[in-house]
C-alpha positions as a Markdown table, in Angstrom:
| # | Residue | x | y | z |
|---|---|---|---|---|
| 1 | Unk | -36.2 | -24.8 | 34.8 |
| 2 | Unk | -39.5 | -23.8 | 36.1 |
| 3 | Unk | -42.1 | -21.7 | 34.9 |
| 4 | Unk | -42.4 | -17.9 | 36.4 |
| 5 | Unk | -46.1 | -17.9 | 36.8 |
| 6 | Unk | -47.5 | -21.4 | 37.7 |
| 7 | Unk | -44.1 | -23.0 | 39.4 |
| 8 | Unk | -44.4 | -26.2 | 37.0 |
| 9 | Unk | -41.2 | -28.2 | 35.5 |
| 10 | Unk | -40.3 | -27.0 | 32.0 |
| 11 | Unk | -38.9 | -29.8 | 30.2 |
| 12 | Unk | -37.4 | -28.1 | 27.2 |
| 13 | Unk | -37.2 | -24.1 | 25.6 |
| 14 | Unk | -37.7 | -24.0 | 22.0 |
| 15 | Unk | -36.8 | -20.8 | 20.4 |
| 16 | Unk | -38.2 | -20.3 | 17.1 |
| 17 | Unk | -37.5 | -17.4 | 14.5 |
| 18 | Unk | -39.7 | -16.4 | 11.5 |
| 19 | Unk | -38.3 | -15.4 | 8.3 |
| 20 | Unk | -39.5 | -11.8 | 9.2 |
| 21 | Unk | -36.7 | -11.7 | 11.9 |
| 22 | Unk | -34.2 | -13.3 | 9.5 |
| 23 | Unk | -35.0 | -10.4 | 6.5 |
| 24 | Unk | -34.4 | -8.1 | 9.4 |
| 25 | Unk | -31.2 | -9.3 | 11.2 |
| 26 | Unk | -28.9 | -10.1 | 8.1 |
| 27 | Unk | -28.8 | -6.8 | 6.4 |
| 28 | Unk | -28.0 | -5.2 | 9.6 |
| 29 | Unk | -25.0 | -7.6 | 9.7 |
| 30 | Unk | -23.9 | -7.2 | 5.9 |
| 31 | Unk | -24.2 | -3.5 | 6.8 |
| 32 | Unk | -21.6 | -4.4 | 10.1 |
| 33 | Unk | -19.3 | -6.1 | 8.3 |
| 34 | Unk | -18.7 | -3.9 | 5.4 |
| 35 | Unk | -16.3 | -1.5 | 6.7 |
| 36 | Unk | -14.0 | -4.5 | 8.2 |
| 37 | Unk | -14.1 | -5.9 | 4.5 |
| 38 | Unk | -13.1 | -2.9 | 3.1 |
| 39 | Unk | -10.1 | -2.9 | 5.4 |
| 40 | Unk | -9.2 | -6.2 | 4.7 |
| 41 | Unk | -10.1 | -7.9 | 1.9 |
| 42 | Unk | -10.8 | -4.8 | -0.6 |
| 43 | Unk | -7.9 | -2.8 | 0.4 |
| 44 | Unk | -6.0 | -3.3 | -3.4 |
| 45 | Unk | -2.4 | -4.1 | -3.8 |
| 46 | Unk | -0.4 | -1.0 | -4.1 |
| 47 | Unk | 2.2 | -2.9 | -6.3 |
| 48 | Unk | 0.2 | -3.7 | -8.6 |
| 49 | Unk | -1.9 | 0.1 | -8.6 |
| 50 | Unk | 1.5 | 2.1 | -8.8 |
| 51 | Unk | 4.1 | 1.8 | -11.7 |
| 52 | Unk | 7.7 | 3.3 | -11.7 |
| 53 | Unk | 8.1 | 5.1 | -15.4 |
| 54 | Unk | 10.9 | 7.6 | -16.7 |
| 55 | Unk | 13.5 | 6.9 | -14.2 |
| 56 | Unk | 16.7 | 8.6 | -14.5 |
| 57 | Unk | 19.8 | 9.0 | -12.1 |
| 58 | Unk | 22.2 | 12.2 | -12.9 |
| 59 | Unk | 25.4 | 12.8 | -10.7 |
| 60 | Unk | 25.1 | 15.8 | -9.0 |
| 61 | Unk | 28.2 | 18.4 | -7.1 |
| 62 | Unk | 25.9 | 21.3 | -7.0 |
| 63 | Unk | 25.1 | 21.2 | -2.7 |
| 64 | Unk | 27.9 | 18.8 | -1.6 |
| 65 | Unk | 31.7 | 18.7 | -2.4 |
| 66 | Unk | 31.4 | 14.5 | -2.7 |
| 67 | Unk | 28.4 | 14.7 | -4.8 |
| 68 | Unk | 25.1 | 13.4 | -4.4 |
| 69 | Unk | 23.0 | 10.7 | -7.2 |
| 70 | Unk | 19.8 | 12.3 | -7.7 |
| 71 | Unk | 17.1 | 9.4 | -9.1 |
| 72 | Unk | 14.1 | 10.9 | -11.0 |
| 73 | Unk | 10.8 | 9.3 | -12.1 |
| 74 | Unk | 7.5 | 9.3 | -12.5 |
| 75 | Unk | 4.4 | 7.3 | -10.7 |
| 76 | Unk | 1.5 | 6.8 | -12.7 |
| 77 | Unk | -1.7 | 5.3 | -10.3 |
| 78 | Unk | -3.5 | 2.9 | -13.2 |
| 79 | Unk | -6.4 | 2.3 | -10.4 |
| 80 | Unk | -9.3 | 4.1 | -8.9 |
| 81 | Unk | -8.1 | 3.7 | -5.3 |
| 82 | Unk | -6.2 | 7.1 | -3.8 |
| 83 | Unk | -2.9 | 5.7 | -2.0 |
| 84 | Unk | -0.7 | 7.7 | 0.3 |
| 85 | Unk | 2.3 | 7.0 | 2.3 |
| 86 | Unk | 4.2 | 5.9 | -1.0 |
| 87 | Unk | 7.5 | 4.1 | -0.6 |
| 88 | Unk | 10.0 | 4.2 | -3.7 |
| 89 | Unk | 12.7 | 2.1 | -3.2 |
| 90 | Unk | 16.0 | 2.0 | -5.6 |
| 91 | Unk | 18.4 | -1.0 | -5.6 |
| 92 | Unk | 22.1 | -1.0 | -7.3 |
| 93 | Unk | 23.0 | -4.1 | -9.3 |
| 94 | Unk | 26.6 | -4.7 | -11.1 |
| 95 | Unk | 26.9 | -5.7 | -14.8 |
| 96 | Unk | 26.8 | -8.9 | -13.3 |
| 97 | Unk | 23.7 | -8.6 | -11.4 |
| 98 | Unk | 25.4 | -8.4 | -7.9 |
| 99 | Unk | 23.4 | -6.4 | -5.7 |
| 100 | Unk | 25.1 | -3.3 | -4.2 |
| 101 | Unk | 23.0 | -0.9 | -2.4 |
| 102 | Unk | 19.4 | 0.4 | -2.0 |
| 103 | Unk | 17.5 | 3.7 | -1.0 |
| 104 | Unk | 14.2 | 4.5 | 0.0 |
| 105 | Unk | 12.3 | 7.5 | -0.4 |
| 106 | Unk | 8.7 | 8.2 | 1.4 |
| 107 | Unk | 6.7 | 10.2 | -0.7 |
| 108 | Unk | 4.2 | 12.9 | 1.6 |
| 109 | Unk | 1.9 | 13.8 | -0.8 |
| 110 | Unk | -1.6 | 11.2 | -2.0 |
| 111 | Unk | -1.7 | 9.9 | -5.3 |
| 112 | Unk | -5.0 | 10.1 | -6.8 |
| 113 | Unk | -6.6 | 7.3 | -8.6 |
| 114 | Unk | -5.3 | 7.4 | -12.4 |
| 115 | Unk | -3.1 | 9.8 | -11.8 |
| 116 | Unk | 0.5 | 10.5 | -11.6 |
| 117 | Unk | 3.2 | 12.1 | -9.4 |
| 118 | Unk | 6.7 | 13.0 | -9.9 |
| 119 | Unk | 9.3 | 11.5 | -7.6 |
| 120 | Unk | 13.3 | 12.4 | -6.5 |
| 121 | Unk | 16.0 | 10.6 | -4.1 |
| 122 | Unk | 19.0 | 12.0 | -3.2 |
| 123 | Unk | 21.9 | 9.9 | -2.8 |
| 124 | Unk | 24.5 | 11.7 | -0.8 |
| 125 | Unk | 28.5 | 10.6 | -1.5 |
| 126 | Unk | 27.7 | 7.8 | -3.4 |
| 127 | Unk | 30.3 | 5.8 | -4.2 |
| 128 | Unk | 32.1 | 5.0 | -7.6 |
| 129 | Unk | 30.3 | 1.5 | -8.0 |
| 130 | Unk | 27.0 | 3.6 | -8.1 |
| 131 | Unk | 27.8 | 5.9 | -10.3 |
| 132 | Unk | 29.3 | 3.5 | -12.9 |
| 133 | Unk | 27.8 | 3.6 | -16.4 |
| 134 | Unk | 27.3 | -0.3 | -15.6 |
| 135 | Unk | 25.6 | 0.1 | -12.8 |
| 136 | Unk | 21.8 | -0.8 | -13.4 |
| 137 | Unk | 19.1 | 0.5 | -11.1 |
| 138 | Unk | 15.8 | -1.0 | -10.5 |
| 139 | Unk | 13.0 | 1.2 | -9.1 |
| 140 | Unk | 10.0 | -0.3 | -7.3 |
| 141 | Unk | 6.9 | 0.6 | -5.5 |
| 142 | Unk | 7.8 | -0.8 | -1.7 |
| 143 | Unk | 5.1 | 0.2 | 0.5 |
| 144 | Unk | 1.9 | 2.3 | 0.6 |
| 145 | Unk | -1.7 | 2.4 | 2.3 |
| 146 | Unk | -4.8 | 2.8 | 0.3 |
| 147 | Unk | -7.5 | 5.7 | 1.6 |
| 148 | Unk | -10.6 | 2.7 | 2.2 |
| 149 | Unk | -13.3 | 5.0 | 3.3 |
């Protein structure tokens, strides 16, 4: 490399940065990376935010001839974080803990932090192992996206 102004060979470049610079540049780059954390790595765990409480299933022949199972509950938000897109998912287990069947329900309204929210899925024509007084039905939390900004 040669030098601009007097044409003579320039051995080596060292480039040297003062602690100024380094007080400057890193909390420009904390402020960069926040958002991408907060996407990431602080986004919660919506199974662990949202519990499943007061479920009940009723039998229903009010709207169809066949019947429908109608599966009531309640989601109570123990976090801060808002979530929204809320799966609740419902599986079917035997007396003998044979797994039978499952629905899903996506719930369109947010639930706020610490707060709770009423849920219902319809079942339409379930069938008689469903509807069994043996039956046992396990409601979860499936799915959901925290609000991060």
């Amino acid at each position: 490399m040669k030098c601009s102004s007097c044409g003579a060979d320039v051995p080596a470049m060292n480039i040297q940065y003062s602690w100024k610079q380094l007080l400057f540049i890193v909390p420009i780059m904390l402020l960069g990376f926040w958002p991408l954390a907060q996407l990431t790595i602080l986004r919660g765990d919506v199974t662990k935010d949202l519990v499943v409480r007061q479920v009940e299933k009723k039998l229903s022949f009010q709207d169809s001839p066949r019947g429908k199972l109608v599966v009531t509950g309640l989601i109570k938000n123990l976090g801060k974080r808002d979530w929204s897109g809320v799966t609740v998912e419902a599986e079917f287990f035997d007396e003998q803990g044979v797994f039978l069947d499952e629905s899903s329900e996506f719930l369109r309204s947010d639930i706020l932090g610490e707060a709770e929210e009423h849920f219902k899925m319809e079942i339409q024509g379930p069938g008689n192992a469903l509807t069994a007084e043996t039956t046992t039905l396990k409601v979860k939390i499936s799915g959901g996206r925290s609000k991060p900004f």
